[in-house]
Steps between C-alpha positions, in 0.01 A plus 500: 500500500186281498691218391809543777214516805337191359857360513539573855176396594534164336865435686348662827173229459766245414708609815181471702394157447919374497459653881182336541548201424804458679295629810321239425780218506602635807198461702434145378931438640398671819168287516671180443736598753288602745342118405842398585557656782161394705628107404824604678380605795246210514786258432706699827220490672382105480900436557459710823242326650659171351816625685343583827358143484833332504594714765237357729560147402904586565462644864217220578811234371755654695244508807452157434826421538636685748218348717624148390817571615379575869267205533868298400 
């Protein structure tokens, strides 16, 4: 009887640190991708604001031109 609990305890202890370690793998994929998903959004942000800048410099072109074609 002695023996069987010991059994149990050693596949419960064994069970234990299976789950635990593959906690353990999990938070360092969730911490990479949380890593991964900061660069993201700085990456979407910096093409944004990149994107916004073109913008400008298109509408200031097409002002440009469109008074060029008046003083013509």
């Amino acid at each position: 009887m002695a023996e069987q609990l010991a059994d149990k305890m050693e596949r419960l202890l064994a069970a234990c640190q299976r789950v635990n370690d593959e906690r353990t793998d999990l938070r360092r994929q969730a911490d990479a991708l949380t890593e991964e998903n900061r660069q993201l959004r700085d990456v979407i942000e910096q093409s944004h604001a990149r994107l916004q800048e073109l913008a400008g410099q298109l509408r200031r072109l097409e002002e440009q031109a469109v008074d060029t074609e008046r003083e013509e």
